[in-house]
C-alpha positions as CSV (number, residue, x, y, z in Angstrom):
1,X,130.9,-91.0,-88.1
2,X,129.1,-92.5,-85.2
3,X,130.5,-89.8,-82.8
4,X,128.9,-87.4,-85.3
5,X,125.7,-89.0,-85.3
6,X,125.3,-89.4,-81.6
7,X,126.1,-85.7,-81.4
8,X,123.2,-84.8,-84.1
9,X,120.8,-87.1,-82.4
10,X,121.8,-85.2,-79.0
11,X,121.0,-82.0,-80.9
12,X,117.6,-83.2,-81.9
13,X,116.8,-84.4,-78.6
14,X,117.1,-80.9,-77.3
15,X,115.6,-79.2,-80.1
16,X,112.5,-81.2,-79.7
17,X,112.6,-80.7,-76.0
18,X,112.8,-77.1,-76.4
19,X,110.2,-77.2,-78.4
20,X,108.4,-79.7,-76.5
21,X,108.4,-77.4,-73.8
22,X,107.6,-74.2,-75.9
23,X,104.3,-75.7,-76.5
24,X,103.6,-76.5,-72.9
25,X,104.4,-73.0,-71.9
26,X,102.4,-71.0,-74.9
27,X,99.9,-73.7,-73.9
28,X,100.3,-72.5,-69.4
29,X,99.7,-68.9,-70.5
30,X,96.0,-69.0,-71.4
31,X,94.7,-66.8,-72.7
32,X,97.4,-65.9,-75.5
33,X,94.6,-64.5,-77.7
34,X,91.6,-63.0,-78.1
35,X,88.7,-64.8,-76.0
36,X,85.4,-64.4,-77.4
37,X,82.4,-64.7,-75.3
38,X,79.3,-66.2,-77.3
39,X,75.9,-64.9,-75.5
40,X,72.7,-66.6,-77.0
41,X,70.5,-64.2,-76.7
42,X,69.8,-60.7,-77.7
43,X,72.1,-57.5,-77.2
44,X,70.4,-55.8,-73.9
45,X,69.3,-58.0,-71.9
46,X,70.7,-59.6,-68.2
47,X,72.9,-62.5,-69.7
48,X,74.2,-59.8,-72.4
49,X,74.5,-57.2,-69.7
50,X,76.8,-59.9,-67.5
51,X,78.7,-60.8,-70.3
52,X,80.0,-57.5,-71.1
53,X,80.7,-56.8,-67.4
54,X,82.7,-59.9,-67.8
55,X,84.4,-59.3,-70.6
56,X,85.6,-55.6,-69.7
57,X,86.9,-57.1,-65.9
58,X,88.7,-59.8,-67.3
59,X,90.3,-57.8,-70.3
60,X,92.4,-55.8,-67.2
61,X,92.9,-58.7,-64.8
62,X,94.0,-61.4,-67.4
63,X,96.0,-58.6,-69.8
64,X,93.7,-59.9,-73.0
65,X,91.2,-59.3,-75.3
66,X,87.3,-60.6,-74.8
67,X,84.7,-59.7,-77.2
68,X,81.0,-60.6,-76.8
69,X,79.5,-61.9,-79.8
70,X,75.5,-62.4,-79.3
71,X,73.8,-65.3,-81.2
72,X,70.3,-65.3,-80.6
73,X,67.7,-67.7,-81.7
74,X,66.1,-70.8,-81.3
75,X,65.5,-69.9,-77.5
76,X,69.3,-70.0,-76.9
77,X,70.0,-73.2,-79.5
78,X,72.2,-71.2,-81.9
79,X,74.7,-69.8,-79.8
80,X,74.7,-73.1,-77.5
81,X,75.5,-74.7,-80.7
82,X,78.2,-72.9,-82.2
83,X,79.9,-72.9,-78.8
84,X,79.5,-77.0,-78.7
85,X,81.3,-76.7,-82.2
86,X,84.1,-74.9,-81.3
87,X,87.7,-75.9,-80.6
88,X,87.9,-76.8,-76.6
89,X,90.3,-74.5,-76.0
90,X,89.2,-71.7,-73.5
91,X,88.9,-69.3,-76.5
92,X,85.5,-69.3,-77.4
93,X,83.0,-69.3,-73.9
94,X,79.3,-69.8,-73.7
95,X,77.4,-66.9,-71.4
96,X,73.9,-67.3,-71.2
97,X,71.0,-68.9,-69.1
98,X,70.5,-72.2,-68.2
99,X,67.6,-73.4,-70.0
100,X,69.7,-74.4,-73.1
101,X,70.7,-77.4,-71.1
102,X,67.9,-77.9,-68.3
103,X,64.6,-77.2,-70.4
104,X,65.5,-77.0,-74.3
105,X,66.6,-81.0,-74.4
106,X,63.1,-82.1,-72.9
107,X,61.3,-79.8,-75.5
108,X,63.5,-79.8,-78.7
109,X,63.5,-83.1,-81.3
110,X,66.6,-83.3,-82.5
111,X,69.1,-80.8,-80.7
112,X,72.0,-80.4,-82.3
113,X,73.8,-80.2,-79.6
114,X,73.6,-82.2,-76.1
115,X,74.2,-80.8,-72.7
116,X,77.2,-83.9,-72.4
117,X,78.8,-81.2,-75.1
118,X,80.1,-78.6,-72.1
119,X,81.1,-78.4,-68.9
120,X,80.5,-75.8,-66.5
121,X,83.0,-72.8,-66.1
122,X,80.4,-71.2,-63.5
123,X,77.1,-70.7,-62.3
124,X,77.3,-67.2,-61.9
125,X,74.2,-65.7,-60.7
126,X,70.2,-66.7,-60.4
127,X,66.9,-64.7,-60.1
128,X,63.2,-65.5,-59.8
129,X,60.6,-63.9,-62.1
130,X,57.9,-61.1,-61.8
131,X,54.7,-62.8,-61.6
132,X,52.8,-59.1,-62.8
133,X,49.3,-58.4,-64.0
134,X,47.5,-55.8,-65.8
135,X,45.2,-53.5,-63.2
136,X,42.2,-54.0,-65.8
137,X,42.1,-57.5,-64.1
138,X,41.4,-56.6,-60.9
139,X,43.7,-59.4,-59.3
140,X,45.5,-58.3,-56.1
141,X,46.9,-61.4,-55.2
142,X,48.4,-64.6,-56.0
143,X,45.7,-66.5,-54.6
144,X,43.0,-64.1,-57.0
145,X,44.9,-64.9,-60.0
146,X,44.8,-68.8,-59.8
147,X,41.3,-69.1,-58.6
148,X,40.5,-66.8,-62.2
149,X,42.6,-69.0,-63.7
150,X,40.6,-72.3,-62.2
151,X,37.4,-70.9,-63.1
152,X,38.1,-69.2,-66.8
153,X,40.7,-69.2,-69.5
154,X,43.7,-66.5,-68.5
155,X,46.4,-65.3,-71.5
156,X,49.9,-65.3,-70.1
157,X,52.5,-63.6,-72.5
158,X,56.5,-65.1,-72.4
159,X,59.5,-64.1,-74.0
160,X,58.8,-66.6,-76.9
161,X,58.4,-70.5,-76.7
162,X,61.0,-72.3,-74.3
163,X,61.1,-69.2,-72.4
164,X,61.9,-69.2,-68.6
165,X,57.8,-67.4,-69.1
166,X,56.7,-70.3,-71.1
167,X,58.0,-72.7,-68.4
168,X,56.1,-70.7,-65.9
169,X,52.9,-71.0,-67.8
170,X,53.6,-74.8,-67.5
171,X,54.6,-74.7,-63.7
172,X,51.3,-72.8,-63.2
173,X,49.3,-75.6,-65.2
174,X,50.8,-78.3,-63.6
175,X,50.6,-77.1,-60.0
176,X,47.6,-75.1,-59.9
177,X,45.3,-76.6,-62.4
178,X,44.9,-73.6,-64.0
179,X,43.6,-72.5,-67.6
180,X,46.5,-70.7,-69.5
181,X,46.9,-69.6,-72.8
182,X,50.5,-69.1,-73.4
183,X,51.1,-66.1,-76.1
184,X,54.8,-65.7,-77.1
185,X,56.6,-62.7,-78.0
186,X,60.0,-62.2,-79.5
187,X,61.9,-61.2,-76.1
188,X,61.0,-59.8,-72.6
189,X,60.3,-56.5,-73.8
190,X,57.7,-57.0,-76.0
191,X,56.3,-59.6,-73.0
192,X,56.1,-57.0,-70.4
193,X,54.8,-54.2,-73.2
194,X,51.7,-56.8,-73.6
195,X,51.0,-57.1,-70.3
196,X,51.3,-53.4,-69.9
197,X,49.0,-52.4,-73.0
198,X,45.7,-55.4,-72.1
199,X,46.6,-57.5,-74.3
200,X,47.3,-60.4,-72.2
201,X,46.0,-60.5,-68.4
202,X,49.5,-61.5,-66.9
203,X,53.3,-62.4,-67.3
204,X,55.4,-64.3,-65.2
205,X,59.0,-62.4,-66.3
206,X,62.0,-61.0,-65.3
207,X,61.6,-59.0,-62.4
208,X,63.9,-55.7,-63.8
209,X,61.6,-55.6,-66.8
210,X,58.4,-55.3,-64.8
211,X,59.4,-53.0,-62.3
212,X,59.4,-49.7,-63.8
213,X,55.8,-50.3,-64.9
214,X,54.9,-51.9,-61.1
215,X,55.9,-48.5,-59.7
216,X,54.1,-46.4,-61.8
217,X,51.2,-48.2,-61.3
218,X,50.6,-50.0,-64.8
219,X,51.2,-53.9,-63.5
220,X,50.3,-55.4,-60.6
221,X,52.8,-57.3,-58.8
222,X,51.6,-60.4,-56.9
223,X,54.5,-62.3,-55.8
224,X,57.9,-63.3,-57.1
225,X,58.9,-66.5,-57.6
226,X,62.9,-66.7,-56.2
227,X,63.4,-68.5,-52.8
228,X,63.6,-65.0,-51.1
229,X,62.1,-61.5,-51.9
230,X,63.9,-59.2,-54.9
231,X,65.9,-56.6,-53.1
232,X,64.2,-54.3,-55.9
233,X,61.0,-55.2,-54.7
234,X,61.3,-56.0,-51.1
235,X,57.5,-55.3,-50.6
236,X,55.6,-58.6,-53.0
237,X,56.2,-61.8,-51.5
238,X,57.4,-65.0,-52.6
239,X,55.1,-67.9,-54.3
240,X,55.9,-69.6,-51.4
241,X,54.7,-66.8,-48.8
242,X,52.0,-67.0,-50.9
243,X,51.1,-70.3,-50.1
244,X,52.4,-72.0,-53.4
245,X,56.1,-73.4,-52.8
246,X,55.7,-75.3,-56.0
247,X,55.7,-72.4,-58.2
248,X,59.2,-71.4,-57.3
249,X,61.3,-71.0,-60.6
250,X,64.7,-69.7,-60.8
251,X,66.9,-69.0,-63.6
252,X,70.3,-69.5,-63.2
253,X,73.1,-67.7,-65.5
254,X,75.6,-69.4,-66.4
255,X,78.8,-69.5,-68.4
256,X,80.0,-73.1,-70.3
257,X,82.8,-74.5,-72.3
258,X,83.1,-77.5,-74.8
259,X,83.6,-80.3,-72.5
260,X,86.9,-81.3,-73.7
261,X,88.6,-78.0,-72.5
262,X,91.8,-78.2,-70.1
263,X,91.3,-78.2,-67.0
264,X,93.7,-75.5,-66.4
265,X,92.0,-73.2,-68.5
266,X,89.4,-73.9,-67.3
267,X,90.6,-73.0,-63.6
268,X,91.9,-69.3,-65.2
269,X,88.5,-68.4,-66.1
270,X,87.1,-70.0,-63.0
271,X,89.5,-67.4,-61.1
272,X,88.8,-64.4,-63.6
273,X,84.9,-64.9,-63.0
274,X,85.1,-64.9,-59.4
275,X,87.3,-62.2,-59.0
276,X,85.3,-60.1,-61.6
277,X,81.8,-60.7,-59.6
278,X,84.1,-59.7,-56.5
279,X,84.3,-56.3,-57.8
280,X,82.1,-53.3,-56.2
281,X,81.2,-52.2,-60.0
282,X,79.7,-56.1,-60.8
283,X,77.9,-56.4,-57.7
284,X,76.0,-53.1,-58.3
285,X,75.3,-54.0,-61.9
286,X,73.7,-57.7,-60.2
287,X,71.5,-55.8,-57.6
288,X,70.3,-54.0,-60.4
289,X,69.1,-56.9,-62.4
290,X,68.1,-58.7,-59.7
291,X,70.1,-61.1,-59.7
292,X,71.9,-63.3,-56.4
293,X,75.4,-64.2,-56.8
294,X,76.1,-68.2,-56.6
295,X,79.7,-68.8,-58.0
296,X,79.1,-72.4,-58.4
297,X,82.2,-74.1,-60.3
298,X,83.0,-78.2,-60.7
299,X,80.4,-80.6,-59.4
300,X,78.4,-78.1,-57.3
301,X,77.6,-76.4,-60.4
302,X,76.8,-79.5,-62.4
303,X,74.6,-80.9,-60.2
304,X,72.2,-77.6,-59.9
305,X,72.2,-77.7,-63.6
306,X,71.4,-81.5,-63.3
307,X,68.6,-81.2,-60.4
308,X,67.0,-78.3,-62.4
309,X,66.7,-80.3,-65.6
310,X,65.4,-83.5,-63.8
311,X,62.6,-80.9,-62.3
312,X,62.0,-78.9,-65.4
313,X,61.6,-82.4,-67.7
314,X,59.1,-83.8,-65.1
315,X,57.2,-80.9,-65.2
316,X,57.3,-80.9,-69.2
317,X,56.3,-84.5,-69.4
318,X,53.5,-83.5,-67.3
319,X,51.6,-80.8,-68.7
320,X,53.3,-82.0,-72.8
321,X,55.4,-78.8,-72.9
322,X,57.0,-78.6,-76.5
323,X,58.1,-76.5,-79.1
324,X,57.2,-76.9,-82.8
């Protein structure tokens, strides 16, 4: 009897290392499953665009399906949320911009989520804004636009409130003294269409949206507001060329998990990404929407997120930036 127990307990043991170690390896080859990318904004635009690049790269290197989901709304609080909610288990990926966690906190009561909620997979990419008026202005330059602005009330449109636009509006306030009204729209489109048609005087937007219209000679361009110029516009200068170094603005995009994901998964995607925004195809598809490849990953990456939200809430308590 005792022999036979010793033998059954020697049995379990292995069972339960087996399956002890079952688990470990179904839990080593991430992803098993489906990953779903959540993008927080609508279908079409740059972080949508990168997220489906993504997706379709990392679907042949990691031998798996990833799906895009967009969940738009709340400038980005939706899909930041339902991310923040999910199991932290590399299946379900944030893919967006960074202003849910350096500019909606400072402007939001009551997010339901809180930037301490993720971690950083990557800071993929950044690109400035268009800072674009309508001809019917007559502004030419930077310099003509702000002293307008000193002198009389100028509309600004942005791609709804919370905006990387609407922050602009407030950088502009804040550095320049200038008299803005800020006039949201429901996405960049509709933004540029508004400074295109006379409805506003000017935009500060994204730079891919504006262009078209630049070279047809419906907006003028005055400067851009990256650290260098946009390869697609190598001819309009910097804010800072222009004499205003405070009015640089950059938006970085970014990809985020819950913050209690594994490390280790997190390190696959980490891999995926880079080797993905390595590829030929990726590169050309960033040029185009003028954007600069970063690659940030681990603290590097957190602390850009954390320098640009200790700017961006300054700036907010400033000028009393907020969002009803």
């Amino acid at each position: 009897m005792f022999t036979q127990r010793l033998i059954t307990r020697a049995l379990t043991g292995v069972l339960c290392a087996a399956c002890l170690g079952g688990a470990a390896f179904a839990q080593d080859a991430y992803p098993s499953r489906t990953v779903k990318f959540v993008n927080n904004f609508p279908p079409g635009g740059p972080s949508d665009i990168i997220a489906r690049s993504l997706a379709h790269e990392l679907q042949q290197s990691l031998k798996q399906s990833f799906i895009v989901e967009n969940k738009p709304g709340a400038s980005g609080n939706i899909g930041a949320d339902q991310v923040a909610k999910s199991a932290p288990d590399g299946y379900t990926v944030l893919i967006g911009i960074d202003t849910a966690f350096t500019v909606n906190p400072h402007i939001y009561k009551g997010l339901p989520f809180k930037p301490a909620d993720f971690k950083p997979v990557m800071v993929m990419a950044s690109s400035g804004l268009l800072v674009g008026t309508n001809p019917g202005t007559g502004f030419k330059t930077l310099a003509d636009l702000i002293a307008a602005g000193k002198s009389r009330d100028v509309t600004f449109s942005s791609a709804g409130s919370g905006s990387p636009g609407h922050l602009a509006v407030e950088l502009f306030k804040e550095a320049t003294g200038m008299k803005i009204t800020q006039v949201p729209y429901k996405g960049n489109s509709p933004a540029v269409a508004a400074v295109l048609s006379g409805e506003v005087n000017a935009g500060v937007l994204a730079t891919p949206g504006m262009l078209p219209h630049v070279k047809a000679g419906k907006i003028t361009a005055l400067a851009v507001t990256s650290r260098q110029r946009s390869p697609l516009a190598p001819s309009v200068p910097t804010v800072a060329e222009a004499g205003y170094k405070n009015l640089e603005q950059e938006v970085l995009y970014v990809a985020m998990v819950p913050a209690a994901t594994p490390d280790a998964v997190v390190q696959t995607l980490q891999k995926g990404f880079a080797d993905a925004l390595a590829q030929p195809q990726v590169k050309q598809r960033l040029l185009d929407l003028d954007l600069v490849h970063e690659g940030l990953t681990g603290a590097a990456a957190s602390k850009r997120l954390a320098d640009l939200s200790a700017r961006y809430e300054r700036v907010i308590r400033a000028t009393g930036m907020h969002v009803e």
